[in-house]
Each structure stands twice: as C-alpha cells, then as structure tokens.
C-alpha positions as a LaTeX table, in Angstrom:
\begin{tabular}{lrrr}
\hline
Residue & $x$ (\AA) & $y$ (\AA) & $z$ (\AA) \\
\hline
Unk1 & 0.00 & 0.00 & 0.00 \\
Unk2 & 1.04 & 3.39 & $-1.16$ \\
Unk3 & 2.19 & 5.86 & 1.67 \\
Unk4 & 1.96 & 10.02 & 1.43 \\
Unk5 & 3.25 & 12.65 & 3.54 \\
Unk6 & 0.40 & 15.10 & 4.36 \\
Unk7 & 1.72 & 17.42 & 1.45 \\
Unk8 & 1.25 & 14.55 & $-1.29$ \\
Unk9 & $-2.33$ & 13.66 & 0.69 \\
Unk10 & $-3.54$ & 17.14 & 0.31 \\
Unk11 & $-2.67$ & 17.42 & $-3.30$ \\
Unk12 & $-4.09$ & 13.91 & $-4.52$ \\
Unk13 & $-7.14$ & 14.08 & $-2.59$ \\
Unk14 & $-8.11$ & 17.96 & $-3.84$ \\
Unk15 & $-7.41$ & 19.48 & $-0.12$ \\
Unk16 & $-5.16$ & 21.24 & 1.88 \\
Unk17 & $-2.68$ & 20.50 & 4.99 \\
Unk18 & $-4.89$ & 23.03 & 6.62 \\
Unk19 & $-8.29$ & 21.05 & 6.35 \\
Unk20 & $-6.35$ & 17.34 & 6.78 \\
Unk21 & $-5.18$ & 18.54 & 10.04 \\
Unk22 & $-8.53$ & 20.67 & 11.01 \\
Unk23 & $-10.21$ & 17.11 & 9.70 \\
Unk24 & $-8.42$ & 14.65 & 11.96 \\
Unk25 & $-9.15$ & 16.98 & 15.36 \\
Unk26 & $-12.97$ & 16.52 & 14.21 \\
Unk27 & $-12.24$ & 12.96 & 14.60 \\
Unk28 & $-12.99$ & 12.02 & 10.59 \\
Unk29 & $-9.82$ & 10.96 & 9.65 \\
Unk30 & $-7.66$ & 8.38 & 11.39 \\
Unk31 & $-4.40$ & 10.42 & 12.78 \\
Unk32 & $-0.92$ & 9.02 & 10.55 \\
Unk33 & 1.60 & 6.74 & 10.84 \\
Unk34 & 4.26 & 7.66 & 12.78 \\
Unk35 & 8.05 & 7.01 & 11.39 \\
Unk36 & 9.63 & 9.43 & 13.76 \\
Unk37 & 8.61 & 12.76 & 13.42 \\
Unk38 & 7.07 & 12.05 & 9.85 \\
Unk39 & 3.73 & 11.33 & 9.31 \\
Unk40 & 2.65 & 9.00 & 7.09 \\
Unk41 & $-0.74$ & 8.38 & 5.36 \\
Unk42 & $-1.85$ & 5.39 & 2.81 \\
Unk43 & $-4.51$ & 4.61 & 0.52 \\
Unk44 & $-7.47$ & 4.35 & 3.08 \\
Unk45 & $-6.54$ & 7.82 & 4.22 \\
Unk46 & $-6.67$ & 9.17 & 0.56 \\
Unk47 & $-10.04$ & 7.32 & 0.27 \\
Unk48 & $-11.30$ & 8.41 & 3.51 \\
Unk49 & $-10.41$ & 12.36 & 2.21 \\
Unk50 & $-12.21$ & 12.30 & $-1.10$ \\
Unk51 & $-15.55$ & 10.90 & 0.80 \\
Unk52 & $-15.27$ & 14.11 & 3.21 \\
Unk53 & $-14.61$ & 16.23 & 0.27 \\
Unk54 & $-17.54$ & 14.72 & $-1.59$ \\
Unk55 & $-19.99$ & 15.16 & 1.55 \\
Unk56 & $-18.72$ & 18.60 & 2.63 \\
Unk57 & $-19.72$ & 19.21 & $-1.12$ \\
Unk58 & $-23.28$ & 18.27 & $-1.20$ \\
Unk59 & $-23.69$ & 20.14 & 1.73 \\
Unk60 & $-23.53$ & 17.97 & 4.87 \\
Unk61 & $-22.43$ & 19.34 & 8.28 \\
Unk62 & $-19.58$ & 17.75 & 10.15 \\
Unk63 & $-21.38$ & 16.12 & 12.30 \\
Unk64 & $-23.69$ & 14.50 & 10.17 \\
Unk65 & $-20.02$ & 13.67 & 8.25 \\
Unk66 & $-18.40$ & 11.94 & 11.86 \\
Unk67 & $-22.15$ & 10.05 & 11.91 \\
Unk68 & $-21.96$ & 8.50 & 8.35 \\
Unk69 & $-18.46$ & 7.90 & 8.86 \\
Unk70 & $-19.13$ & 5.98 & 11.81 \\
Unk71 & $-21.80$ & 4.22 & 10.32 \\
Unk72 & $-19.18$ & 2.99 & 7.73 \\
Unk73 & $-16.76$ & 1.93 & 10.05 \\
Unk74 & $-19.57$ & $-0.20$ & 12.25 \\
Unk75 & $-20.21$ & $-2.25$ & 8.80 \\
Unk76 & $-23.11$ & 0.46 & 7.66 \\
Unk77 & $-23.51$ & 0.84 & 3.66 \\
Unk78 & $-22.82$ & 4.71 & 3.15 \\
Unk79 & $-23.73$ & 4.20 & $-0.05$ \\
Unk80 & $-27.09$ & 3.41 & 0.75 \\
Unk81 & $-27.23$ & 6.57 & 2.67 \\
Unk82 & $-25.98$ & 8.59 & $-0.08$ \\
Unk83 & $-28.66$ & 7.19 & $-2.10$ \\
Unk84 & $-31.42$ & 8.41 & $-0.15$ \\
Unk85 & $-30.10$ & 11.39 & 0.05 \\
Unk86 & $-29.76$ & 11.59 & $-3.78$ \\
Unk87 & $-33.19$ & 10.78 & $-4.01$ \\
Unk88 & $-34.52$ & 13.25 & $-1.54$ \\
Unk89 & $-32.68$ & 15.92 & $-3.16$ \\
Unk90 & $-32.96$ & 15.17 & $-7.08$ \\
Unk91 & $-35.34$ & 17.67 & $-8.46$ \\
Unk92 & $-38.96$ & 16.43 & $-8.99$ \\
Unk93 & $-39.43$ & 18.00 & $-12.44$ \\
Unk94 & $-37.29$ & 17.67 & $-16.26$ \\
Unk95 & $-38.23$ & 21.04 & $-16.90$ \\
Unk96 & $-35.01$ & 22.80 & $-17.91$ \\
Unk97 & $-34.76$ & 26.41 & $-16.70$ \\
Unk98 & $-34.14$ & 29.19 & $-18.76$ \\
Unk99 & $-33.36$ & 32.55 & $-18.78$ \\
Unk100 & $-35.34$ & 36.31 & $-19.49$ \\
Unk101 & $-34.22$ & 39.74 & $-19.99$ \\
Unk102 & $-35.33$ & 42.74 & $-18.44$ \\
Unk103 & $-37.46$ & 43.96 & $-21.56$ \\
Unk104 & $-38.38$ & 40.65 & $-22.34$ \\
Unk105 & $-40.81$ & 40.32 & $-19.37$ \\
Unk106 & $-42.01$ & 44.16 & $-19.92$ \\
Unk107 & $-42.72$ & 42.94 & $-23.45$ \\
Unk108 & $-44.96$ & 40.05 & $-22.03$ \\
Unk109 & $-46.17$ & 41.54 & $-19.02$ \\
Unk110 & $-45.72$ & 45.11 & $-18.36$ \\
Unk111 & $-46.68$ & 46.24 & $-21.66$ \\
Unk112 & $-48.90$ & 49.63 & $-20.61$ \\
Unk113 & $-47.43$ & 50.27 & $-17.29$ \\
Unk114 & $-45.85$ & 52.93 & $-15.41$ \\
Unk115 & $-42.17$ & 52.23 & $-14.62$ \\
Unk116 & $-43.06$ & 51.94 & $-11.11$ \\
Unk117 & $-45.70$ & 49.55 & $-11.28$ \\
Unk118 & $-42.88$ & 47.07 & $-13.56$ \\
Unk119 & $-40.87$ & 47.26 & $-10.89$ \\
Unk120 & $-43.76$ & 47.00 & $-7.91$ \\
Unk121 & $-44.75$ & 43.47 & $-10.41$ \\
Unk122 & $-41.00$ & 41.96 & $-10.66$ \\
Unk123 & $-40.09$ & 42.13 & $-6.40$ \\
Unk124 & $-44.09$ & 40.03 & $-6.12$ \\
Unk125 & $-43.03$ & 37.29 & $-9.19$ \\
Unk126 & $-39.70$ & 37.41 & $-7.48$ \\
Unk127 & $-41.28$ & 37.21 & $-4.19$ \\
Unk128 & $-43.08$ & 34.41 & $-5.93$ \\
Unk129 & $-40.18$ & 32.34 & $-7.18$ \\
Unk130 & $-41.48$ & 32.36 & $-10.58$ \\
Unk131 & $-38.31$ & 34.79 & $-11.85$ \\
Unk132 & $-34.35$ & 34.90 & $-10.23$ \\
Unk133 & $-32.14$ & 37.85 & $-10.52$ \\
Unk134 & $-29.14$ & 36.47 & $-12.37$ \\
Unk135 & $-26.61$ & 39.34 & $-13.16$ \\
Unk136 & $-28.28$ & 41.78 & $-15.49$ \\
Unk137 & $-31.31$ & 39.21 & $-16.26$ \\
Unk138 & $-33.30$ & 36.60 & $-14.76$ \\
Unk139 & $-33.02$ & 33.42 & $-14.70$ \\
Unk140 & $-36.69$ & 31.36 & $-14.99$ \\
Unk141 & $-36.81$ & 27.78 & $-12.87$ \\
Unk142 & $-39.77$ & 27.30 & $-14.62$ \\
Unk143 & $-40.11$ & 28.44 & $-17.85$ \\
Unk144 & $-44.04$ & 26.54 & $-18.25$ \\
Unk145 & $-45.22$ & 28.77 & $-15.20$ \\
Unk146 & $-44.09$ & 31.59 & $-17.42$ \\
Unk147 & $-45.83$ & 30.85 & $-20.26$ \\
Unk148 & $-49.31$ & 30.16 & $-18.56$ \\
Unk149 & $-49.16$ & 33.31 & $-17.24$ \\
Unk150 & $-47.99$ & 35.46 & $-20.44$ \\
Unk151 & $-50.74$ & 33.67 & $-21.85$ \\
Unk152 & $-53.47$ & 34.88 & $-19.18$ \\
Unk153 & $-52.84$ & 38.38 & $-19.27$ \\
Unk154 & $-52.29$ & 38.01 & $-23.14$ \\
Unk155 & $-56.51$ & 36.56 & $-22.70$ \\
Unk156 & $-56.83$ & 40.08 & $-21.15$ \\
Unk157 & $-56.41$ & 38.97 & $-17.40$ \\
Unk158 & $-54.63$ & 41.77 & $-15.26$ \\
Unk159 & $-51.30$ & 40.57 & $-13.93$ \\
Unk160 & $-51.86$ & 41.47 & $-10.58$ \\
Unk161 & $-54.72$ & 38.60 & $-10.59$ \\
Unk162 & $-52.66$ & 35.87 & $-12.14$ \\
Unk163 & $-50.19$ & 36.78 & $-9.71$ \\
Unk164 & $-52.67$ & 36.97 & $-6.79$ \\
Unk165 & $-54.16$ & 33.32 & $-8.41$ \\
Unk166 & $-50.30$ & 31.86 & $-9.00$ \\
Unk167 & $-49.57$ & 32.52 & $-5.16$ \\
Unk168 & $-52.94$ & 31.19 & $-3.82$ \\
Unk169 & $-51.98$ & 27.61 & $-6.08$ \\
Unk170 & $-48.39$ & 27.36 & $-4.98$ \\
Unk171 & $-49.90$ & 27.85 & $-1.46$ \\
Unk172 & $-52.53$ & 24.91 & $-2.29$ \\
Unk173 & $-49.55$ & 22.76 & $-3.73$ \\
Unk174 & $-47.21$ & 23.03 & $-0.78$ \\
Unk175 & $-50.78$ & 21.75 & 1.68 \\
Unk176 & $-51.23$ & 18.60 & $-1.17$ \\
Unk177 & $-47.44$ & 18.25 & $-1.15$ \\
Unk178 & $-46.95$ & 18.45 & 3.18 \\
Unk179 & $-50.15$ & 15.33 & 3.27 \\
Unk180 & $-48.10$ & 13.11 & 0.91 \\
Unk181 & $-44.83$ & 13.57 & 2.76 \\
Unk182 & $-46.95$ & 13.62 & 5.93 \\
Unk183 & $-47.80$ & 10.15 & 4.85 \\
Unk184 & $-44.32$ & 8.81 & 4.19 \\
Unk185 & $-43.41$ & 10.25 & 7.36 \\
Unk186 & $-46.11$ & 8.35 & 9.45 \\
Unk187 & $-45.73$ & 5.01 & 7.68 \\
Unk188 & $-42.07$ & 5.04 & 6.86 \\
Unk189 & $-39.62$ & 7.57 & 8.52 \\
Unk190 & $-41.26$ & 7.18 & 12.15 \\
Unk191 & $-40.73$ & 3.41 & 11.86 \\
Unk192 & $-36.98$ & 3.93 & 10.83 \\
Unk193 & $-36.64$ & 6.42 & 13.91 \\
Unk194 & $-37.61$ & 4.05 & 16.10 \\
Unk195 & $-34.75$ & 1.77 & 15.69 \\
Unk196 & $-31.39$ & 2.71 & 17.02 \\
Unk197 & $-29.14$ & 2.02 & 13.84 \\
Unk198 & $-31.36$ & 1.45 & 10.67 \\
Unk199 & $-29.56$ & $-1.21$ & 8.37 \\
Unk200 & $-28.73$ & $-1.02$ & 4.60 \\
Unk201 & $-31.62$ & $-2.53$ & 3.56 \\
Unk202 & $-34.42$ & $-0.35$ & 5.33 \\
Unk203 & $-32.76$ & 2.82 & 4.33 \\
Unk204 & $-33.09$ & 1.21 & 0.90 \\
Unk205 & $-36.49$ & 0.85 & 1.20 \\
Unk206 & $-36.92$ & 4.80 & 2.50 \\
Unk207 & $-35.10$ & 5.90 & $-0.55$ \\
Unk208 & $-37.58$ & 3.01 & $-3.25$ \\
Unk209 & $-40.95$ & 5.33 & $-1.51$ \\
Unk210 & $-39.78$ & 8.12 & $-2.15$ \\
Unk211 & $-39.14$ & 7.28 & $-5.98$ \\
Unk212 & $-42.32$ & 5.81 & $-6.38$ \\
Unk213 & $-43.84$ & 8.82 & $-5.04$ \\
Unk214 & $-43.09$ & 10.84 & $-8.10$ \\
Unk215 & $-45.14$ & 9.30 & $-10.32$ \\
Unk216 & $-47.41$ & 8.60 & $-7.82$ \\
Unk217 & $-47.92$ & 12.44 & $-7.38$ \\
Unk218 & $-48.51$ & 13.40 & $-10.32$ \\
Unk219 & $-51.39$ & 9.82 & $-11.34$ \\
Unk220 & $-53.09$ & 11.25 & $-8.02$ \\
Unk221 & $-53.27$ & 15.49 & $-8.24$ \\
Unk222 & $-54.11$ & 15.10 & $-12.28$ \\
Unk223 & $-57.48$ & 13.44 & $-12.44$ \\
Unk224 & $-58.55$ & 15.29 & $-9.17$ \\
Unk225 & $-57.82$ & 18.48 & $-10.97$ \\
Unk226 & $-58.95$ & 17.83 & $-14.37$ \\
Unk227 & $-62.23$ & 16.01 & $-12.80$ \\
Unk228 & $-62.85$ & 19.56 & $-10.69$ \\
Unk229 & $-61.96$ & 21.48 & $-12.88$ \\
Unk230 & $-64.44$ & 19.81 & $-15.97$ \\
Unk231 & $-67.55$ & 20.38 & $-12.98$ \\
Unk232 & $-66.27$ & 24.07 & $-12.17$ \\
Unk233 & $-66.17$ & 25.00 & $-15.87$ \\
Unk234 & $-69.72$ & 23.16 & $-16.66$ \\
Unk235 & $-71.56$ & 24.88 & $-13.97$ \\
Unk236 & $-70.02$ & 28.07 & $-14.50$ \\
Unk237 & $-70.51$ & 28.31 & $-18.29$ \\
Unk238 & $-73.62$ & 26.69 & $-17.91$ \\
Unk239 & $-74.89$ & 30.08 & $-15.79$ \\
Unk240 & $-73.33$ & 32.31 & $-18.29$ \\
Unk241 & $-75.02$ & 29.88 & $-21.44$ \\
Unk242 & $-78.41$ & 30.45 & $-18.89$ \\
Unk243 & $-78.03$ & 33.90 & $-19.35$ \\
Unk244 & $-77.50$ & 34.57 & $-22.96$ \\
Unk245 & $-80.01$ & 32.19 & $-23.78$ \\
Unk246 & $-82.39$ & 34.49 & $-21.50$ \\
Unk247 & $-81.15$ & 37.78 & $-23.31$ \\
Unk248 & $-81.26$ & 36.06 & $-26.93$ \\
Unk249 & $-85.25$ & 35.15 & $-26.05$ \\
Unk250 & $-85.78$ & 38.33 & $-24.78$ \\
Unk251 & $-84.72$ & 40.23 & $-28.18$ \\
Unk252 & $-87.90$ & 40.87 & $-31.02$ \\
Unk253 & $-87.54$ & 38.85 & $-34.05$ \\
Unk254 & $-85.85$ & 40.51 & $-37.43$ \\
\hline
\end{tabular}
C-alpha cells in the first residue's frame, strides 16, 4: 500500500494540509503513521479524504459527516445513505430552466405600465419564485409557469390577478405536497426512527418510496384536478349559457 506525507495527501485528494489537520481533530480521519517525526498516510486515508470532500460538497455538516463515517466503520452501507439522500434531493421535475431579460418580461407583461408599477410586479413574481435575478437578467426555474401566465394576461387577465391566483396555487400545492410527505413520514420515517441504527436494507427501502412517489404524485393530483376542474367549468358556463339564452329570447324577431 502506497504511503503520502500530508503534502502529497492534500494534493491527490483535492485538499489542503490546513483542512487534513482541522479534519483529523474533528475525529474524521484516522491520525498518521508515525516514522519518527514524519507522518505518514496510505490509501485508506486518501479514500477516507475524497468521501469528506464529496460530503462537505453536497452540503452535509460535520457532524452529520463523523455520523456517516461511523456508520461505515460499524459495517453500515454509506452508499445506501448517499442514495437516499440523492433521491430526496434530485429535483422532482425535467423542466429545464431558462433565462429572461429585463425587456423581455415588460414585453410580455408590463406592456402599458408605469415604470413603477414594472418594478412594484418583478419584487411580487420574485417574491413568488417564478423569476431569479441572475446578473443583469433573470433566470426562470420554470419556464411553463411563465408561459401560462404570459398567456393569461395576453386573454386580457390583469397581472396582478394571475399573480394573486399563482400565489394562492403554490400555497394549495405546498398543503397537497406536506399530506403526501406527511404520509411517508407516518408510515415510513417514524418506523426507521424508532430503531437505534437502521440497516442497509431499510434505508433502501426509505429511498424506493420516495421514488415511487413521483409518479405517484402526479397519477393522483391530475385526475382530481382535471375532474374539478371539468364540474367548475360546466356549472359556470352553464350560468353564463343560462343567461345569454335568457337575453337572446328576450330580443324581437328581425
């Protein structure tokens, strides 16, 4: 087995002798070989340094690091861990984002409005989420949500209302979202909390739920919406037909 000096360690596992040293007084990486006043470090050191480097890159604290390292070293699959985490923090949608300038969004939304009011409707679809400031544009995480709503106020709806309408939907999607994550959480998490050390295998199965649920999602919310959405429609058109059908009666013939 190869051995490094802490210099050759840093440079082949992407670090520094600053954060190997900072690392092993955390307790995540085994202290060196001693050959008198030399330390030396081998291959499970190097290996041990790239999985730090990896987790302090997606975001994990070092504690949760000295836990899943600890986990490893009782005969727990990390992998498995980092699985679940993968799928609890892969994005739910394809949609590709995209980008908008400043005068593309007056051209689609703020045509006919003071300068103040532009700016009074970017900070609430900022507030929204729907646009990001990105330098000297925007970027768009959803370029769909865009559309539907250049495409209300192009049907003559005022922007203020499809903004008022988009915040009152993403409020009803985070309520459907928290009661199917409410249900995971019942039936699955809470079961896994209850054991000390959950193995490989039940972690697995975590991680399996929560990719079934995103088809699962999507099969449930559609047919509810479309099927509420075909009685809303009916019985509101069907007042409106009521009504012109009255007026139409009403008129004298020629």
């Amino acid at each position: 087995m190869a051995e490094y000096r802490i210099d050759e360690l840093a440079r082949l596992g992407g670090s520094t002798v600053r954060n190997i040293r900072a690392y092993q007084d955390r307790g995540l990486l085994p202290p060196p070989r001693l050959e008198g006043r030399v330390g030396l470090y081998d291959d499970t050191h190097l290996a041990r340094l790239r999985l730090i480097g990896k987790l302090l890159g997606r975001g994990y604290t070092f504690a949760i690091i000295k836990d899943l390292l600890g986990a490893w070293e009782t005969g727990k699959d990390v992998a498995e861990v980092l699985g679940l985490e993968k799928v609890l923090t892969d994005p739910w949608s394809d949609e590709i984002p995209g980008t908008a300038s400043y005068e593309e969004l007056v051209g689609k939304f703020g045509a006919g409005l003071a300068e103040d009011e532009v700016a009074r409707m970017l900070d609430r679809t900022i507030e929204l989420g729907l646009i990001e400031p990105d330098g000297g544009a925007f970027r768009v995480p959803s370029p769909r949500l865009l559309h539907v709503g250049a495409e209300l106020v192009a049907a003559g709806i005022p922007l203020d209302s499809v903004l008022d309408i988009a915040g009152q939907i993403r409020a009803d999607c985070e309520v459907i979202a928290g009661r199917f994550v409410g249900l995971v959480q019942e039936h699955v998490f809470d079961r896994l909390e209850d054991q000390p050390v959950p193995d490989g295998d039940e972690v697995g199965e975590v991680a399996a739920v929560v990719r079934r649920m995103r088809p699962l999602v999507k099969m449930v919310v559609d047919p509810f919406i479309a099927r509420a959405m075909e009685a809303r429609v009916q019985a509101a058109l069907g007042e409106h037909l009521e009504t012109i059908r009255d007026h139409l009666g009403q008129r004298p013939a020629g």
